[in-house]
Every structure is written in C-alpha cells, then in structure tokens.
N, C-alpha and C positions, 0 to 999 in steps of 0.2 A: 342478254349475255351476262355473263357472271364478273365482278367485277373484283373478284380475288379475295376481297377482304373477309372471309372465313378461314377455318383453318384450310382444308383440302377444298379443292373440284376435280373433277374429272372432264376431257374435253374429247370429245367422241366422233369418231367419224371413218366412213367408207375409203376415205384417201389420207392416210396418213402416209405420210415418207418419213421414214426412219434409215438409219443407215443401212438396214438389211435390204429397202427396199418400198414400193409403196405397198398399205396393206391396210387393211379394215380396223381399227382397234381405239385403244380407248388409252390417252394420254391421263396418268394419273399424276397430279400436281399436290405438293405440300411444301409448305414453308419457303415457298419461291422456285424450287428446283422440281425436273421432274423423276417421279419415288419410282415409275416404270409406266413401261410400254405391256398393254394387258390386251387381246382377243375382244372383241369390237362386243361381244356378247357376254365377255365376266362380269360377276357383279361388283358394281363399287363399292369402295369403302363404304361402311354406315353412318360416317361423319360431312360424306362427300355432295358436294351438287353435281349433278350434270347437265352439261352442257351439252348438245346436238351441233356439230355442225351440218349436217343436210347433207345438201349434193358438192357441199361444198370441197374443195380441199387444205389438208391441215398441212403447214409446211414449217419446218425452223425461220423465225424470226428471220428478217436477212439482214445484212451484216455490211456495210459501205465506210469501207477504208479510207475512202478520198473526198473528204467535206472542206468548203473555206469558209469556216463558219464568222470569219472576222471578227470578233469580238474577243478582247475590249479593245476600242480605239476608230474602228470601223463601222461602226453597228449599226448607221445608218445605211451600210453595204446589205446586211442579212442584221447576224445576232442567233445565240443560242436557244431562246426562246423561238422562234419561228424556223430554224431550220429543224431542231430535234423536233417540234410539231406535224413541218411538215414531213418527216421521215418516218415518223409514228402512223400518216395518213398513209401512205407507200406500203408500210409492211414492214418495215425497218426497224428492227430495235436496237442497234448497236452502229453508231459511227467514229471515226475517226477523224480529230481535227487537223488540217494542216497546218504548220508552224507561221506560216505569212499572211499576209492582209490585213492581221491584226497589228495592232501598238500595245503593247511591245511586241516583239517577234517572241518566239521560243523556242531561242538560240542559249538563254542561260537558264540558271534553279529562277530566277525572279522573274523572265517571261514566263517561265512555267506556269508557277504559284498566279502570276496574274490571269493566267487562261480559268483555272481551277478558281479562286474566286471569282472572277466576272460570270463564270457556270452554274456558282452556289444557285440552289430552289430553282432553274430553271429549264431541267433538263427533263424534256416528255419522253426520251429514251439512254439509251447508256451511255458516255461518249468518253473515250480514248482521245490522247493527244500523242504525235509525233511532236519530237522535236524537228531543227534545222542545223545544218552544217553549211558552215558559213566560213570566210576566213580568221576569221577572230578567234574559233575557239575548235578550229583543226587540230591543233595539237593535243586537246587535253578536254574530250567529250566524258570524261567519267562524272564528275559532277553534274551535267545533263541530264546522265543516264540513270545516275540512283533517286532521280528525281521522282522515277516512276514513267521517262517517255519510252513508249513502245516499237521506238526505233528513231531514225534518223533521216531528212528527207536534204537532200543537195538539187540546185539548178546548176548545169555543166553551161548555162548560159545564160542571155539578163533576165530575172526574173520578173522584171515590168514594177521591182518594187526597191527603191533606193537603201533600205533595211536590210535587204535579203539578198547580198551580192553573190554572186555565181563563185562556185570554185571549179581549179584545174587539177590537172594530173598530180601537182604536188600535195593538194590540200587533202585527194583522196587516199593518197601512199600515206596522210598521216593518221588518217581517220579510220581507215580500214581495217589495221590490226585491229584499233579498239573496238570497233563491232563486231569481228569476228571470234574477239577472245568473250567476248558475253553472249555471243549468238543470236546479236542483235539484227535486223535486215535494213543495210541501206538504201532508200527510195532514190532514185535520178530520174530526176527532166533527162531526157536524153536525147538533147539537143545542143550539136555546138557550132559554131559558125566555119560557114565552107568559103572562104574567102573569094576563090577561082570562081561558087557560083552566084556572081553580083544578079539582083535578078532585073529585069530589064523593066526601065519603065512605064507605067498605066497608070488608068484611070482607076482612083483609088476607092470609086464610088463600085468598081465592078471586083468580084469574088475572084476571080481567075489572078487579079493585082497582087491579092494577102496570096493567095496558095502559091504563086513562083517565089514568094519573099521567102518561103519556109520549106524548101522541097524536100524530098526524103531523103536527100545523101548527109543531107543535117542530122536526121535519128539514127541514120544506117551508121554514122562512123563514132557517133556519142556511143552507140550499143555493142558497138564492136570492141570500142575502149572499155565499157563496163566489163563485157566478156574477160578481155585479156586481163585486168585490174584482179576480177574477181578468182582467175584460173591462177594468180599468182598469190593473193592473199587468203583467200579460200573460205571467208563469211559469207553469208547470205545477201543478194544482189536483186534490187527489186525493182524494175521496168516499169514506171508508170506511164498510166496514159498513151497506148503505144498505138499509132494512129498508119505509119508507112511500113504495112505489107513487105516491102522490100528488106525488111528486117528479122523477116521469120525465119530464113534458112540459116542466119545465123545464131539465132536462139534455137531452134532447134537442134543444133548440131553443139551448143554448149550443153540443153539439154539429155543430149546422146552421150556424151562426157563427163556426165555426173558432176558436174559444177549446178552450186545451189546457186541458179539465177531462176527468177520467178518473171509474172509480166502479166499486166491486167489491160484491157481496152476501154471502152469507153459506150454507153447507146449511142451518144448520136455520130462516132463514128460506122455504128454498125445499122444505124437506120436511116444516114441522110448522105446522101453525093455530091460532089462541089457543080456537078453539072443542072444539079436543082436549084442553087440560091442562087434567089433573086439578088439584081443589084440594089445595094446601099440595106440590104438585109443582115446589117451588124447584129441581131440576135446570134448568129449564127459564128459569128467569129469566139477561136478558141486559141489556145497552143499547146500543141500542134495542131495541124488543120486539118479541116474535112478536106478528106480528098477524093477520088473520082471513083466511080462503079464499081470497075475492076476491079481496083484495092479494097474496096468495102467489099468486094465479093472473098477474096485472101481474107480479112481479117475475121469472116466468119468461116473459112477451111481451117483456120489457124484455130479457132476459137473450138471447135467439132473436133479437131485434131489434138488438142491437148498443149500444141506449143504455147498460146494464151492460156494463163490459170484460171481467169475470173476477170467480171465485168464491175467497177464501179462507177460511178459515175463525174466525179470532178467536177460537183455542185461548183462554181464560182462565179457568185453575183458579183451584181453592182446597182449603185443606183442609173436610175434608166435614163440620166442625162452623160454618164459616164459609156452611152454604148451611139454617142450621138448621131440618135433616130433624124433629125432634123438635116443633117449634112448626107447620112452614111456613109460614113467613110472608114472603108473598113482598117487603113492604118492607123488611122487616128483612135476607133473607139476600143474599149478596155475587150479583152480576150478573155474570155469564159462563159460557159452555160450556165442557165439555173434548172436543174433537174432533178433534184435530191429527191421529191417525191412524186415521181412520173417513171424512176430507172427503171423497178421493179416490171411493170406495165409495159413498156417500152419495150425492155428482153426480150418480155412473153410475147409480146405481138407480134414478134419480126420472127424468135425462135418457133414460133408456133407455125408459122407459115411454110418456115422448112421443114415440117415434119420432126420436129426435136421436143423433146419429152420435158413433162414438166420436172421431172426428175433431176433431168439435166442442167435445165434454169437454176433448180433449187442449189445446186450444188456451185454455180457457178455464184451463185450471188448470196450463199451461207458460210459452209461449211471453207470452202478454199480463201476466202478473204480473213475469214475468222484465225486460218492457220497465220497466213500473212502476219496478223497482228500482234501473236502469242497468244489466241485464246480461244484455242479450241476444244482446249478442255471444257470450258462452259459453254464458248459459244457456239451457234451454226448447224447445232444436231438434234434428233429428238432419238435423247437416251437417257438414260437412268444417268442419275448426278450433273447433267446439266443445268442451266437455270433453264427457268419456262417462260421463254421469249420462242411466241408461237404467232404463227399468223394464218388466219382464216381467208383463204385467198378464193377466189371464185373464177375459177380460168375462164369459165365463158362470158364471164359480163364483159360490160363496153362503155366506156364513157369519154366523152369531151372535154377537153383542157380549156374549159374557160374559166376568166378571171374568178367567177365567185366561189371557183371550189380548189383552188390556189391557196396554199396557208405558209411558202416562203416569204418575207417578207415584200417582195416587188412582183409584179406579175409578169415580166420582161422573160421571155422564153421561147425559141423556136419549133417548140410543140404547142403553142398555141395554134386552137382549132383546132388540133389534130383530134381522130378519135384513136385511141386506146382498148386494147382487148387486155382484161383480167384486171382483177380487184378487189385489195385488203377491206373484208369485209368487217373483221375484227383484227385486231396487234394488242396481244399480252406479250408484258413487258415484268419477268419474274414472279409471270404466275395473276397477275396486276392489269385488267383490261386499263389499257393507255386510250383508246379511238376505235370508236365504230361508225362504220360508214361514214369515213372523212371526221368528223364528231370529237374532237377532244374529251374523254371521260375525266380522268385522274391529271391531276397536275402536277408536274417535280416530282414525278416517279421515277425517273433515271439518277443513275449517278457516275461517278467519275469511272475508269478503266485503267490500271496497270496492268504491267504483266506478267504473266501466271509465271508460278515458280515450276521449274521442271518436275 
C-alpha cells in the first residue's frame, strides 16, 4: 500500500462511493486532498502511484463524533494515543473528543488549550474537541467558542462526574441564544429525572435492576424539552446517544416542522438486547441503557427511516476495576462501552443482515456526522477538494474481537468474542496510509479539528 509520502497516488477501485453514488473509478490524491474522482480506466497522472484496491471497497474515512478520550488527568481510563490508534484500526479518520472524563473538563479557553496540548504528536487520526455547558459559564460561552470548540455538549442530568454538573431549563434559556446566534449545535444527554418513576428494588448483580433505574420516560421528557427549547430559540439541537425508541415520534414530528434537531444512536444499542445480558455482566452497562428487542427493533425503523441521522459510537472506557468484574454490580460499576474501533464493523454486520446497502452505512457513519460537527466540507465524502481520508473496507471479511487485536487501551468490552463481518483493510488519513490490517504505519499523522468557516 502506498504510504502517501510522494507527491500524488491514485487509489483505484471497482466500489468507490462518491456522493453521486457507488461506481468503478480512480480516487486521484495530491497534497492531502482529493484533485478528483476519474473513470476506473483513465490514465493517471505521470507523477502518480497506484494503488489497486481489488474486490475491495473504497469508502470516505468515517467520521465518530462521540469519543471520551479522557485525557489529560484520566489517561490511565484510555488517552489519545490509543484511542485515535485504535480508531485508525476501525476505518476512522476523524473523531471528536468529549468535554468530560478528562481534568480539566473543557468547560473554559484553559481546559481547551489543555485537551490541545496533552494531544500534541499524538494523534493517529484528526481529532475535534466539543466543548461543555455547565453552570458556571451558561451565561457567557463565547470565550469557549472562539477557542476553536465545534460546539457545546450539556448533561440535563448527573453526569457520574463531580466536574461536569448537569444543567436545567434555566442554564439552556442562557446558552441557547449563544449557539444559535453562531450556528453552533448543542449536544444533550437527554435524560432527566422522573421522580413519580422511583424504580422498585433488585438485585443489583441482575441487568433488568440498572434498565428499571433508567426507564424511557426519562429520555422521552428530556427530548420533549430539547424539542420545545429549540422550536423557541431556533439553533441547532443535537440528541445524543438516543437509546428509548419511545422517543422517535416526537422527533420525528419536530423533524416534520423544520426545527433543526438532529439525533445519533449508538451500535451496541442496535446490536444487543437487555433480554441477553447476562448477570453481573457490567461490560455492558452504559447511559442510557440497552433496552429490550422490541425497542432495538424501533431504533433500527428509526435509523432506515431517517428520524436517526447517524450512528456513533460513545467509546467510554475505564479501567477494568472501575466496571467491578469481581462483585458485578451493575449500580455500582462505571457506565460506558469501549468500542471506538469495532463501531464501523458492528453497523455493517447487523446493517448487512437487513439487507441495507453499504451505501447506506457509509453515509450514516461519514458524511452526516461530519455535518454534525461543522465539517463537511472536508470531511465524510469522496470529492474533489476534500481531504483524502479513505478507507479500504472489505465488506466481506470477518474476524474475532479478541484481546490481541484490541489497540484501546484496556481490553474490557462487550464484543468480546464476538465475530464481526467487514474490515478496514487500509485508513489514509490526508492522503497518509495511517494502518493496515490493524498495523500502525505512520505516527502523529492527525491533527487537531476546528470549524470550518461558512
């Protein structure tokens, strides 16, 4: 494989997906970005190498908005080093950090600046930061925002992290204009507490305990408020992690009304059912929670439908004594997946089963998260003047999630053993092979993400 550093390559292949469509042709790469999309048979530039990908297919880089890369303060959690690695392994060339888990948060310009140096030389792909909206600094996010963060992320409830306190109705009526007057999009947990639903006591070593502590009338009435917030102030409104099905007909009926609210799900709510986990199986705990068939079967009508925009995934590790394997108890242990470099794989396997196009995939996990973030302009597509973050995906391979082909930093994961269909056989990353066949090539090829000027 070509490892960029000439001037041009060309990367060639029978499935390329371009916005027009998937099609035979020959991706022509210079100076990082790609110079065009050329007929699988023209001749290359005379300066150019080519590349073949085979039977392979060629897809835009994909693009995950929802990483806790924890670092600095955390970093025995993940760290920048190993998750942009393993996201480079996945297919992944462009993430997005979340404000939390790390110390300091990046809730001010100096958590910012501290995400951005603890990142310096170590980034295997590109990586964007979100700021946080928090009570302290509701009134007056513009300082935040000229920092370069590519929006704003709030918990409407406890965020599990004493740094990062939740806000209410008053902190978003202050916050709101200011995103909407830059066209910034504010992220919510959209979850708040249902008093009336106390949930009744269990045994906390069993799964069925966490999913009544979190039921869905918690997301339905956090989303309902985001809805009416956002049909009043009128910026863009952005649903993370949306996990209760019961919440689609009211996004979709904001979506009928032309309010810009957006809303992303998650794999392992679209490939695992609360009626599966075993007990004291704390891999599996998140927030919000896996919940049962049914709902998993909604969130993929929702997702074919168009009310979900796009899939990422909400990497958030920890160390594996923090998810205590030894008691299993799933109130007790820390809530999050580690999947950052399985998502990709994950989508395809389950989308492929339904009969859903890679096409489809691509677009859910490139192109619409990339808009999400402010950068679509470069990212998520293969067109002329984008960068050339490409990934050589091979839909029909298959392989096993075990330990030694894990490159986050802990191996703690509820796809463990699973097998997996399709896989990043190569990820250029601006033209720049980053990993092949799981393989770290290039190192501190990424760099930081603001966002694009209109």
């Amino acid at each position: 494989m070509h490892t960029g550093l000439s001037s041009a390559f060309v990367l060639r292949g029978r499935r390329v997906l371009t916005p027009a469509g998937e099609r035979a042709a020959c991706v022509v790469v210079r100076e990082g970005r790609i110079a065009d999309v050329t007929p699988f048979d023209a001749p290359p530039p005379p300066d150019a190498e080519v590349v073949d990908a085979g039977e392979a297919a060629i897809l835009p880089g994909f693009v995950d908005t929802h990483v806790h890369v924890n670092e600095p303060g955390r970093t025995e959690w993940e760290g920048f080093e190993s998750a942009t690695r393993a996201a480079a392994a996945g297919g992944i060339t462009s993430i997005v950090d979340m404000p939390l888990n790390s110390l300091p948060v990046t809730t001010t310009p100096a958590g910012y600046e501290a995400k951005r140096a603890a990142s310096a030389g170590k980034l295997q792909v590109d990586c964007g930061f979100w700021g946080g909206l928090v009570p302290e600094n509701a009134a007056d996010l513009g300082p935040l925002l000229d920092c370069g963060v590519l929006g704003v992320k709030a918990f409407m409830i406890d965020s599990g992290i004493p740094e990062f306190p939740e806000v209410g109705e008053r902190e978003l009526r202050l916050a709101m204009p200011q995103l909407a007057a830059r066209g910034r999009p504010l992220l919510l947990h959209a979850e708040v507490s249902v008093p009336h639903l106390a949930p009744p006591p269990g045994d906390s070593r069993r799964y069925a305990t966490y999913l009544a502590s979190r039921p869905p009338e918690m997301e339905v009435a956090a989303i309902r408020q985001a809805i009416a917030l956002c049909r009043e102030f009128g910026g863009p409104v952005h649903i993370v992690h949306l996990s209760a099905a019961d919440a689609l007909p009211y996004l979709a009926a904001a979506r009928a009304e032309g309010l810009p609210v957006t809303v992303e799900t998650c794999p392992h709510y679209l490939a695992f059912a609360a009626e599966d986990i075993p007990d004291g199986a704390t891999e599996f705990k998140c927030t919000p929670p896996i919940r049962d068939r049914e709902n998993r079967e909604r969130l993929w009508e929702g997702l074919e439908g168009g009310v979900i925009d796009f899939v990422v995934c909400d990497h958030s590790p920890c160390t594996p004594a923090l998810k205590r394997p030894e008691e299993g108890d799933f109130l007790a242990a820390w809530g999050g997946v580690a999947s950052v470099q399985f998502g990709p794989a994950i989508v395809w396997t389950h989308a492929r089963r339904r009969g859903l196009s890679l096409a489809r995939v691509a677009t859910w996990l490139s192109a619409a998260p990339a808009r999400l973030a402010g950068l679509a302009r470069s990212k998520g597509r293969i067109a002329p003047g984008c960068d050339a973050d490409l990934v050589v995906w091979d839909p029909d391979a298959s392989f096993a999630v075990t330990p030694d082909i894990i490159r986050h930093r802990h191996p703690t994961t509820p796809y463990a053993g699973q097998t997996l269909g399709g896989r990043a056989r190569a990820t250029y990353l601006r033209g720049r092979l980053v990993q092949e066949d799981g393989i770290p090539i290039i190192w501190g090829a990424g760099k930081p993400l603001v966002a694009e000027e209109e």
